[in-house]
C-alpha positions in Angstrom: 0.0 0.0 0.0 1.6 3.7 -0.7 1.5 6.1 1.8 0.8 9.5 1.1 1.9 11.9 4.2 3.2 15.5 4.3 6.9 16.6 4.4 9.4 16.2 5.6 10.4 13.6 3.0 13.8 12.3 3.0 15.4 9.5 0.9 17.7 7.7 2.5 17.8 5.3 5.4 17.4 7.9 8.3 13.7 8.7 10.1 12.5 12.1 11.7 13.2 9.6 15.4 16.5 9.3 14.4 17.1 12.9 13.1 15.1 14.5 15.7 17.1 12.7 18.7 20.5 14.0 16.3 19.5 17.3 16.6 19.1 16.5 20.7 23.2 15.5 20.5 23.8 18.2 18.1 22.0 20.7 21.3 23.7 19.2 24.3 27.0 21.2 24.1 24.8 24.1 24.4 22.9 22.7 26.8 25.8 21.5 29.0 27.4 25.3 28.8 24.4 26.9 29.7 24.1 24.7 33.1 27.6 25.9 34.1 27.1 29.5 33.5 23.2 29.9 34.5 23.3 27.0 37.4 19.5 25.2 37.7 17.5 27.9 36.1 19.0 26.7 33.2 18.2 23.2 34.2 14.8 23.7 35.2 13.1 25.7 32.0 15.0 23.4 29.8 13.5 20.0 31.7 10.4 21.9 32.0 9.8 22.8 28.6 10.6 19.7 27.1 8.2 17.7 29.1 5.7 20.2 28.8 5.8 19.7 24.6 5.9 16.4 25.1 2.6 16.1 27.4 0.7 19.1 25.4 1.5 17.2 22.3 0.2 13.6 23.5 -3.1 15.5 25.0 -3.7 17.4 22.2 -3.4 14.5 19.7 -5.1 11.7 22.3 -8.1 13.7 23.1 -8.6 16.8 20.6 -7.5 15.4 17.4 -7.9 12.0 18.0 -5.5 10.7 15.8 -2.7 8.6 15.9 0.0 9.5 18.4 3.1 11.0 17.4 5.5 11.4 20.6 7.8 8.8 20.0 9.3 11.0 16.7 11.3 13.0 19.2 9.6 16.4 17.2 8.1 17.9 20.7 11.4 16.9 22.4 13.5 19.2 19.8 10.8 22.0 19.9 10.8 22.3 23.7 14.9 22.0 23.8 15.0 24.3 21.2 12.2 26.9 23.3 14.4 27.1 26.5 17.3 28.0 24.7 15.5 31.0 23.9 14.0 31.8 27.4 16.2 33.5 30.1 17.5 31.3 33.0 15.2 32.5 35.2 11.9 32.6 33.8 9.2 31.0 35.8 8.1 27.8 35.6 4.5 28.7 34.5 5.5 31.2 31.5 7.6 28.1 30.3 4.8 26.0 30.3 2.5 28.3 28.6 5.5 28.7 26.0 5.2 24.9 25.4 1.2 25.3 25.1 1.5 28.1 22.4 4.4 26.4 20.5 2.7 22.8 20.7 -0.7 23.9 20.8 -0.8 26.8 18.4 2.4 26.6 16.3 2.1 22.8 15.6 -0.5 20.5 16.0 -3.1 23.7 15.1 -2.0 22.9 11.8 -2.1 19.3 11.9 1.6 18.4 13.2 4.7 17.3 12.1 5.0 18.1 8.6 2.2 20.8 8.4 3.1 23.7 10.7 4.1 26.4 8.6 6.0 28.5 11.1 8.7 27.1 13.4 7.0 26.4 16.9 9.5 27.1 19.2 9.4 30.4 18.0 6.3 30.6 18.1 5.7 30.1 21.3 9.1 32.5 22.3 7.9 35.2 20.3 4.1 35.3 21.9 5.6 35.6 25.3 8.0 37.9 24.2 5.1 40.4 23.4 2.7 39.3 25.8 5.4 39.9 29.6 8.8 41.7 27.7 9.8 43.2 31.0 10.6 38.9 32.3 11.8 38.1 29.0 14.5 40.7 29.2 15.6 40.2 32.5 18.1 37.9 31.5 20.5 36.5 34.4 23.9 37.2 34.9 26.2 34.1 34.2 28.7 32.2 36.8 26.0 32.4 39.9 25.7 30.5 42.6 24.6 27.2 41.5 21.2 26.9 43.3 20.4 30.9 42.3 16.8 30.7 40.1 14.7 33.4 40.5 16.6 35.4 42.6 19.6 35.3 40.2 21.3 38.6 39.7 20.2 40.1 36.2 22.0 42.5 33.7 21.7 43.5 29.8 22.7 41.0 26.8 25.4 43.4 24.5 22.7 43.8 21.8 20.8 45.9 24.5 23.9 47.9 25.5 24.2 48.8 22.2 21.1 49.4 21.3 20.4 51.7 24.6 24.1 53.3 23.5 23.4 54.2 20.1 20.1 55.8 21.5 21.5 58.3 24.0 24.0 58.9 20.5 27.2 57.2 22.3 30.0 56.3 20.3 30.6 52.6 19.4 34.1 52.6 20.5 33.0 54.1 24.0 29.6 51.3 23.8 32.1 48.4 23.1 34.2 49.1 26.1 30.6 48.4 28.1 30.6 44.8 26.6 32.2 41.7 27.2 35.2 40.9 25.2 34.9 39.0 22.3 36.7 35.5 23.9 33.5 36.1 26.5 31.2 36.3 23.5 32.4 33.2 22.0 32.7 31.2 25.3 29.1 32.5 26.5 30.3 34.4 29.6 27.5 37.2 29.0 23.5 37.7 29.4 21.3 36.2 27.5 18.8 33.4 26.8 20.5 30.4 28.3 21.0 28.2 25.6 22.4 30.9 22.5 25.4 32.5 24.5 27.7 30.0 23.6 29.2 30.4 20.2 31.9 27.5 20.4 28.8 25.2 21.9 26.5 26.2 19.0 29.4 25.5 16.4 30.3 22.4 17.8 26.5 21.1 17.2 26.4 22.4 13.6 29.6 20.9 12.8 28.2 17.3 14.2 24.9 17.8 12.3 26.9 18.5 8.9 28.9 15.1 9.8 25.7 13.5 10.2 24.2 15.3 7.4 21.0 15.8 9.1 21.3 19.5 7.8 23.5 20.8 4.6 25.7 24.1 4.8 23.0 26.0 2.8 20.8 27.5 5.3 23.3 28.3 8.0 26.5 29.7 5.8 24.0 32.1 3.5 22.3 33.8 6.9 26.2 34.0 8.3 27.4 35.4 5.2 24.6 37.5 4.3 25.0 39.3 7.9 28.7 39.9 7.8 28.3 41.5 4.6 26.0 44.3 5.5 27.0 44.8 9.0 30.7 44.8 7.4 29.4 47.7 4.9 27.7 49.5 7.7 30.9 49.0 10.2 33.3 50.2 7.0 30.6 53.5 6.1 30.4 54.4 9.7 32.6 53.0 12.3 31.6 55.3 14.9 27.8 54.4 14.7 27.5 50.9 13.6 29.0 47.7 15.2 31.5 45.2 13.4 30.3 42.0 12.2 32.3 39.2 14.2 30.4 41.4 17.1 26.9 40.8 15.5 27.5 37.1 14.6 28.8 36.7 17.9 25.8 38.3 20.0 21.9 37.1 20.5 20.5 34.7 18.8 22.1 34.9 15.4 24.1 31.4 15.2 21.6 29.8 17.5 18.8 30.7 14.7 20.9 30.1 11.8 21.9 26.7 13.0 18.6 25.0 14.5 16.0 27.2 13.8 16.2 28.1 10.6 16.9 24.8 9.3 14.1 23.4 10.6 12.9 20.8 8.1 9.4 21.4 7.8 9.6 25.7 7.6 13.0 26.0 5.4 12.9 25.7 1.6 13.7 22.4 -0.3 16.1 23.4 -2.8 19.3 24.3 -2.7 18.7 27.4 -4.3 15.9 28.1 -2.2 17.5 27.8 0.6 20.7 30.5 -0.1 17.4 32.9 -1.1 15.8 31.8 2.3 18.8 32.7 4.6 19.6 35.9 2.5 16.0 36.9 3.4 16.9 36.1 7.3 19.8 37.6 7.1 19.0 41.0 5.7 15.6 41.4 8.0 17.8 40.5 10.6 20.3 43.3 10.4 17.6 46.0 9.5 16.0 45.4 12.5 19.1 45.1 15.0 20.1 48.3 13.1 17.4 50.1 12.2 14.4 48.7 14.2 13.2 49.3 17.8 14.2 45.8 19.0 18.2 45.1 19.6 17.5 41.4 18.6 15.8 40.4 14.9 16.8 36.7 14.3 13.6 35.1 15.5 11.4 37.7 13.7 13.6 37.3 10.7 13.3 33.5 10.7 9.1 33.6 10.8 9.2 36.2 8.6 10.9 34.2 6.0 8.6 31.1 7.2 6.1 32.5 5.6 7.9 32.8 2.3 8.9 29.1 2.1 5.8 28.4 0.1 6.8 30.6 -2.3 10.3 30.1 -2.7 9.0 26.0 -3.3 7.3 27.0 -5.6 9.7 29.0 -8.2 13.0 26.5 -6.9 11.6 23.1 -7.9 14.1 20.5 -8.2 13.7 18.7 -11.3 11.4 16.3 -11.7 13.1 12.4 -11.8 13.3 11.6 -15.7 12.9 15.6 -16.8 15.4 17.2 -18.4 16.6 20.5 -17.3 14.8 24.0 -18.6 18.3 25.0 -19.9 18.8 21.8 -21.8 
């Protein structure tokens, strides 16, 4: 019997359990950095969110949609990982669960699951509680805390925001960047920020084991990277005074975290090669005209929706050619 189901389709001998639980590996480094620097918070949302995807997800499909159960893929796992890492350390326990709710509830199985959700859920559900309580989701802990500090951790700006708030009482950038952690600090992750994209080296490390896997390709990741250093590289050369230089940008927020696991999500990224290097162009300039030019000192994860949206489209006009059809140009 053939079985008709929605992407993602793969051919090869892998499954979305096996490249799901990859992407887990491909996390942990992250994961384990962001327990030494942010101590149990970073524990506790992390745990928290992950189990909440996974119970939302079995509800929601056991006694709403009533179809056949899903959990075992590893997908919910992946999404509530992936939703802590964008949450600060010491968020409480209830906005992380209603994080899972949204990203399960409204920016997956709403559309029918795995396969159907046109907009990656994890930021989903991070930006919704981003607009709904901004004041928690900006009060990001310091790192290297006591251990057992959660709530009561001591909180400070991420560098994005000490530009940002720089460049907006007209400070230099050479006087803003001697405000910010080095750049060793900002590749090792010793600064404020959600607890599981400080971590350049971490982040790295996982993209270079899910190339060696090939559970992703270069595409995605390399065109948003590029695309970024070249504009905030044009901006930097144009005006060094007023704009920051681009091993800053890629080395601050969210950028490699996005570029690496979100944006490569199976199900909300383009098929084709081609596609793809338009895709992460797309992320890549929103993102800079919005750390740059917008009122928010962050832009990947409204960069990466954004550009979720145009996936569709970008299918559409970069087909890959059909098995047995010859070329256009032929």
């Amino acid at each position: 019997m053939l079985t008709i189901s929605p992407s993602p389709h793969m051919h090869s001998g892998e499954s979305v359990k096996k490249l799901m639980f990859g992407v887990i590996i491909a996390l942990m480094p992250a994961f384990i950095v962001s327990v030494i620097y942010y101590g149990i918070g970073a524990l506790i949302i992390t745990v928290t969110a992950m189990l909440s995807c996974a119970i939302f997800e079995y509800l929601i499909q056991r006694f709403i949609l009533k179809k056949q159960l899903s959990l075992t893929d590893g997908s919910a796992l992946v999404t509530g990982m992936l939703l802590a890492f964008c949450l600060p350390a010491n968020l409480p326990v209830w906005l992380v669960v209603l994080g899972s709710l949204i990203a399960i509830g409204i920016g997956k199985m709403s559309f029918g699951g795995l396969g159907n959700n046109p907009f990656n859920p994890a930021l989903v559900g991070r930006v919704v509680l981003f607009v709904s309580f901004p004041v928690k989701m900006t009060s990001y802990p310091d790192p290297l805390q006591k251990w057992f500090n959660y709530t009561d951790a001591v909180t400070g700006a991420t560098p994005l925001s000490i530009v940002k708030e720089g460049i907006r009482n007209q400070d230099s950038i050479p006087d803003i960047m001697a405000r910010v952690p080095d750049y060793l600090d900002l590749f090792l992750g010793k600064i404020g920020g959600s607890s599981g994209e400080v971590a350049a080296i971490a982040l790295l490390l996982g993209l270079i084991y899910m190339l060696a896997r090939k559970i992703i390709t270069i595409h995605i990741p390399l065109s948003i990277i590029l695309t970024v250093t070249v504009f905030t590289g044009i901006l930097w050369i144009l005006d060094p005074v007023k704009y920051a230089d681009p091993l800053f940008h890629l080395l601050s927020g969210g950028l490699l975290l996005g570029a690496i696991f979100m944006a490569t999500d199976y199900v909300t990224s383009p098929m084709n090669p081609n596609g793809m290097w338009i895709y992460g162009i797309g992320i890549g300039i929103i993102t800079v005209l919005i750390r740059v030019f917008g009122a928010y000192p962050e832009g990947v994860q409204f960069a990466i929706l954004t550009m979720n949206a145009f996936v569709p489209l970008i299918n559409k006009y970069f087909k890959p050619t059909r098995f047995g059809e010859k070329p256009i140009n032929e």
